[in-house]
C-alpha positions, 0 to 999 in steps of 0.5 A, spaced: 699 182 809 697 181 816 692 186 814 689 183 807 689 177 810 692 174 804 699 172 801 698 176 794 701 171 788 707 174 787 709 173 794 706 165 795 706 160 789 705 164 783 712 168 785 716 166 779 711 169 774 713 175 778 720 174 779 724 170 773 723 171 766 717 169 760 718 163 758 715 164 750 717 156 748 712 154 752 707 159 748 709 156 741 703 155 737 703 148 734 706 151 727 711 154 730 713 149 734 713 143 728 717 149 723 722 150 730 723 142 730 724 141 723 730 136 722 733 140 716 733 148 721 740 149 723 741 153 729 740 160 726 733 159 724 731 156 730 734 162 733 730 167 728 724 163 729 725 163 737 725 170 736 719 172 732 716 167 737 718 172 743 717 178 738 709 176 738 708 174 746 710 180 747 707 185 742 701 181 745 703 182 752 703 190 752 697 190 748 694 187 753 697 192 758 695 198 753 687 196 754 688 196 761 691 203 760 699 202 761 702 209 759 709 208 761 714 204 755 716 197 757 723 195 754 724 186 754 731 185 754 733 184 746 739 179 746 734 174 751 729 173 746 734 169 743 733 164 747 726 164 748 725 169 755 722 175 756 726 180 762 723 186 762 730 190 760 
């Protein structure tokens, strides 16, 4: 790092992007926000929308990563997605 002359941002203040999970409620469009928030959903249904919500991140997320020439298979950690997180698994 001395060498670079810079901290890289998974060292300095960009490190919990690099080191904790992806919060996907902060990514919820406004419609699938409103349909999470509505009155009538019980817990159920807000899981089954917090987990289409990560669904979508991170289908977008690896395809970003397959235009930038990823070949190795990412695997997130299938029962955090019920919550809202994405951790690579």
């Amino acid at each position: 790092m001395t060498e670079n002359g810079t901290i890289p941002g998974g060292n300095g203040e960009n490190k919990d992007k690099w080191t904790q999970a992806i919060d996907v409620k902060v990514l919820m469009t406004a419609e699938e926000e409103t349909n999470y928030r509505h009155p009538a959903r019980d817990e159920v249904a807000q899981i089954k929308i917090m987990k289409n919500v990560a669904r979508r991140v991170e289908a977008d997320i690896l395809k970003g990563l397959e235009a930038r020439g990823l070949q190795t298979e990412i695997r997130f950690n299938p029962k955090l997605k019920e919550e809202g997180l994405l951790d690579l698994k």
